[in-house]
Every structure is written in structure tokens, then in C-alpha cells.
C-alpha positions as CSV (number, residue, x, y, z in Angstrom):
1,X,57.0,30.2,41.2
2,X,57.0,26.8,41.1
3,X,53.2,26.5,42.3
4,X,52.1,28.7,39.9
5,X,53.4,27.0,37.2
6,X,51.8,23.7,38.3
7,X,48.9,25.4,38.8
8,X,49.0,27.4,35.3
9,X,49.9,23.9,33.7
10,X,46.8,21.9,35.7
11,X,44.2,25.4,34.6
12,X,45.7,24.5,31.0
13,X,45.0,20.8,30.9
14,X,41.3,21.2,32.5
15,X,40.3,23.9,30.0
16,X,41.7,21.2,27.2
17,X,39.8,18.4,28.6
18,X,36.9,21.0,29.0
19,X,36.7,21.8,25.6
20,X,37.2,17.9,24.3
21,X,34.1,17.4,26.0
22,X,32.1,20.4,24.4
23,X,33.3,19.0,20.7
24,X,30.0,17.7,19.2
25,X,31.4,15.5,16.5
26,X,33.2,13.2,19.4
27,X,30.1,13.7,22.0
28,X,29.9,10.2,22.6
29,X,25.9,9.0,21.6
30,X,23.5,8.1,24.5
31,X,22.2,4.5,23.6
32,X,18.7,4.9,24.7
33,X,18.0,7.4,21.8
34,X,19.4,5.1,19.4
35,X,16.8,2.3,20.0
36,X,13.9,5.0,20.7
37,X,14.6,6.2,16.9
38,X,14.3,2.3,15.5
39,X,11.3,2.0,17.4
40,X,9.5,5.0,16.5
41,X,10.4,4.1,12.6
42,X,8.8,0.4,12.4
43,X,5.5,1.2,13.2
44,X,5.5,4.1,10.5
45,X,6.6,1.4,8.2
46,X,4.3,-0.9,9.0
47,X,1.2,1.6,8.6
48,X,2.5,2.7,5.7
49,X,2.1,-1.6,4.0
50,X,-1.4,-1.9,5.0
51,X,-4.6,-0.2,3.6
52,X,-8.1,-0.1,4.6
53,X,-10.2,-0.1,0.9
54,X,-13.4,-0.4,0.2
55,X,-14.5,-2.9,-2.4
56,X,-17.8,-3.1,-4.4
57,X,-19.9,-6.6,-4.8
58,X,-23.2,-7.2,-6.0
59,X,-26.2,-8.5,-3.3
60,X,-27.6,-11.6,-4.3
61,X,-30.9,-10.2,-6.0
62,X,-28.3,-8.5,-8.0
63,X,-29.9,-4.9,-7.6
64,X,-27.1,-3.0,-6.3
65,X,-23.5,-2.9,-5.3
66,X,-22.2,-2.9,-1.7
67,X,-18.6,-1.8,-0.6
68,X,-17.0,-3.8,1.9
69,X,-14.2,-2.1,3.8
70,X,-11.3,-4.4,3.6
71,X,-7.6,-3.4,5.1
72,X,-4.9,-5.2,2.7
73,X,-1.1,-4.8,2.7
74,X,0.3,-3.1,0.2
75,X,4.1,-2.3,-1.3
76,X,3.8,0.7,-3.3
77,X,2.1,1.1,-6.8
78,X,1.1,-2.4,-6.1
79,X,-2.3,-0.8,-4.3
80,X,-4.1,-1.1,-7.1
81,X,-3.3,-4.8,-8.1
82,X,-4.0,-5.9,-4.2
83,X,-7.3,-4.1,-4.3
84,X,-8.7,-6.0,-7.2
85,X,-6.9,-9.6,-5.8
86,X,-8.6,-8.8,-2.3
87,X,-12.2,-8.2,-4.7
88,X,-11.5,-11.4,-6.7
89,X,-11.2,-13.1,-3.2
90,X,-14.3,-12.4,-2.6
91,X,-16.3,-11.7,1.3
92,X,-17.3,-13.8,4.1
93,X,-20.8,-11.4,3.6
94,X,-22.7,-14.5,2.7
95,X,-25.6,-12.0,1.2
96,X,-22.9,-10.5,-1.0
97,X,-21.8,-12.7,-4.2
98,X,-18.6,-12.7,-6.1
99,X,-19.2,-12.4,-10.1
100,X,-15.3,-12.0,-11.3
101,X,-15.0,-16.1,-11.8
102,X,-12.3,-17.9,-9.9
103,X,-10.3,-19.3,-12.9
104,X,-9.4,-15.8,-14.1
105,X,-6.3,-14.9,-13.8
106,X,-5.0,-10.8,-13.0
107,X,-2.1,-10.5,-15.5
108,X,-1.6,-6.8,-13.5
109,X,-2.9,-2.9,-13.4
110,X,-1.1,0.0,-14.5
111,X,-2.1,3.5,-14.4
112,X,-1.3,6.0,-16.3
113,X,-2.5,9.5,-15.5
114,X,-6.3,9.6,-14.2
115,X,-6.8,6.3,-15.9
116,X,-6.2,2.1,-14.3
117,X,-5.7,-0.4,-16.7
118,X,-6.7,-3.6,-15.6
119,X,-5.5,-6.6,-17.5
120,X,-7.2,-10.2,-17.2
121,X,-6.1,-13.5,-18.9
122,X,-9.0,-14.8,-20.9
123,X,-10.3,-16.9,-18.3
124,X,-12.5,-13.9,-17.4
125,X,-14.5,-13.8,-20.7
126,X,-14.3,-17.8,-21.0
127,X,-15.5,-18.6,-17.4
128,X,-18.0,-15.4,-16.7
129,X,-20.9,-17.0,-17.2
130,X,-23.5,-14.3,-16.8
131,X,-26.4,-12.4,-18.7
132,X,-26.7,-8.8,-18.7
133,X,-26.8,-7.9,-15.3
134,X,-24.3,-10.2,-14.3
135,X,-22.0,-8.5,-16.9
136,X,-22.9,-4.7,-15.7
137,X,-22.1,-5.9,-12.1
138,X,-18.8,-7.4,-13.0
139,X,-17.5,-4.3,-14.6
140,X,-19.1,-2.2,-11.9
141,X,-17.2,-4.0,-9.5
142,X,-13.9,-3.5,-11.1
143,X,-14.8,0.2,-11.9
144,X,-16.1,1.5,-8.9
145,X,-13.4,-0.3,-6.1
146,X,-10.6,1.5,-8.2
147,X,-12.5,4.7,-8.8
148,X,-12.1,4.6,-4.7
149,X,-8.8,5.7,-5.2
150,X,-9.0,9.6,-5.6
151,X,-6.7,9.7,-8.3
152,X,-8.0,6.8,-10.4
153,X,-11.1,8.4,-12.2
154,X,-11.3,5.6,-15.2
155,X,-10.8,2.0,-15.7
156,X,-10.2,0.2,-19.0
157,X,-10.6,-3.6,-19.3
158,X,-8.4,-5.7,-21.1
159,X,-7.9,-9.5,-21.8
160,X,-4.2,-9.9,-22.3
161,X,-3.3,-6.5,-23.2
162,X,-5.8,-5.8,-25.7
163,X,-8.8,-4.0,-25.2
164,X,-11.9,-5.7,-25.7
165,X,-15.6,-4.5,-27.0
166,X,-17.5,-6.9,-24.6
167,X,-17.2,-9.3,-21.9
168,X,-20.3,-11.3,-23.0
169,X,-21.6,-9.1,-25.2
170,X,-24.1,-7.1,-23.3
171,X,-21.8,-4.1,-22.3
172,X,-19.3,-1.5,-24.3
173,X,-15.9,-2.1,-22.6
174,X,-13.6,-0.7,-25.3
175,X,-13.0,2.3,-23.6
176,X,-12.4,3.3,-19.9
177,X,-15.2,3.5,-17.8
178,X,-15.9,6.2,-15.3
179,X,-17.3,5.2,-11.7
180,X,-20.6,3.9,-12.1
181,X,-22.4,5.7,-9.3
182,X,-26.0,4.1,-10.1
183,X,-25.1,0.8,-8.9
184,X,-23.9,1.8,-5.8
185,X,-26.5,1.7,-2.8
């Protein structure tokens, strides 16, 4: 009797431990999934900051525009204000030229529904120093690198906040513009 008890008392303890094991909120975690997980999240992350655009600049005879695929990082909303910074810095593309001038300053761009609001200090109008074409090419620029977004279908212009009629006075920028397909080559 004695053995069976043992026995009984040993069968108990085994089918305790035995179900201990099976519990799933103490199953002890394996550490190589741990660091697998980490792993497999940083380069989502890091795809996820950068963005391959394409940016529009006018050729030098100043007869059409020419996009220039660019990748850029990005946090965001922010996609919009790094696309026109990376067009404002210009390309290497030495048969390409740059016609937003250098001492403007890109106070920001919001959007709100289909439409980009792109916000310049007045350096733009006081250093742009370009006739007609010039002018056209400028807003073009602007216009058609944002319109590359899908959801962005118009851009309005504005010097410190408020909307403007004319850059130099050869072009109606007062209210959005829509891409401007006929410069594009």
C-alpha cells in the first residue's frame, strides 16, 4: 500500500509539473524571436523615412521641364515640404538649371484636401529675377513636382501667407494651379 501511495503521490506531482509547463502565459519566451522581431521592424522603419520623388527643372534653352528622380527622407506630412527643399537645392544635371533663387526662404506647405499650399518668404518675388518664361518655369516647377503626389492635384503660391497675383508680373498666381502638363517633356 505503501508503494502505491508513492507512486499515486509521484503520478500527481508529474501531471502538476506537466501542466505548469503547458500554461502559456508562464511559457518562458525563446530569445532568438525576440531579436528576429526588432530586426525585421527597423528596416520597415527605415523604408518608410525615405522617398524616391521626381522633381521638375527647366533645361537651359528653357523649353521644357525635366523630372529628376530624387530619393529624400521624409517624417510624415513633412513629404511635401522635403520635396520642394530637395527642388530648391537644385541637381548635379549641369544641363538642367534651378530658377527658384537661393535667398528665398520656404516658410512651409500645408494641404488641405486635393490642394498644397506653398508658402515663400518674399525673397522669392525680390530675388527671381526673370522674364516671362523664367516666371512660367518657376511655377511649373513648383506645380508639377507636387502634383507628383497622387493626392495633391493643385498648388497655390503664397508670399508669407497671403496669396499673391504675380510673381513678376507675367503669370496669374492668385489661385491654385493645376499640373501644367505642357511643360513637361
Amino acid at each position: 500500500m505503501k508503494i502505491t501511495r508513492i507512486i499515486a503521490v509521484m503520478m500527481i506531482m508529474l501531471m502538476t509539473l506537466a501542466l505548469a509547463g503547458c500554461d502559456q502565459e508562464n511559457k518562458p519566451q525563446q530569445p532568438k524571436e525576440a531579436p528576429k522581431a526588432v530586426a525585421e521592424q527597423k528596416p520597415e522603419k527605415t523604408a518608410e523615412d525615405k522617398l524616391t520623388i521626381k522633381l521638375y527643372f527647366p533645361n537651359n534653352d528653357a523649353t521644357k521641364l525635366i523630372a529628376v528622380e530624387k530619393t529624400i527622407k521624409v517624417k510624415g506630412e513633412d513629404k511635401y515640404r522635403a520635396a520642394v527643399e530637395a527642388l530648391m537645392e537644385g541637381t548635379d544635371d549641369s544641363k538642367l538649371t534651378v530658377v527658384i533663387p537661393k535667398q528665398a526662404k520656404l516658410l512651409g506647405v500645408s494641404v488641405k484636401g486635393d490642394t498644397a499650399q506653398v508658402d515663400f518668404d518674399k525673397g522669392l518675388i525680390k530675388h527671381f529675377n526673370g522674364g516671362s518664361t523664367g516666371e512660367e518655369f518657376l511655377v511649373g516647377s513648383i506645380v508639377n513636382t507636387l502634383t507628383e503626389f497622387p493626392e495633391i492635384k493643385k498648388v497655390q503660391i503664397t508670399i508669407e501667407g497671403k496669396r499673391v497675383e504675380t510673381i513678376k508680373g507675367h503669370m496669374d498666381t492668385s489661385k491654385p494651379l493645376s499640373r501644367m502638363t505642357e511643360l513637361i517633356k
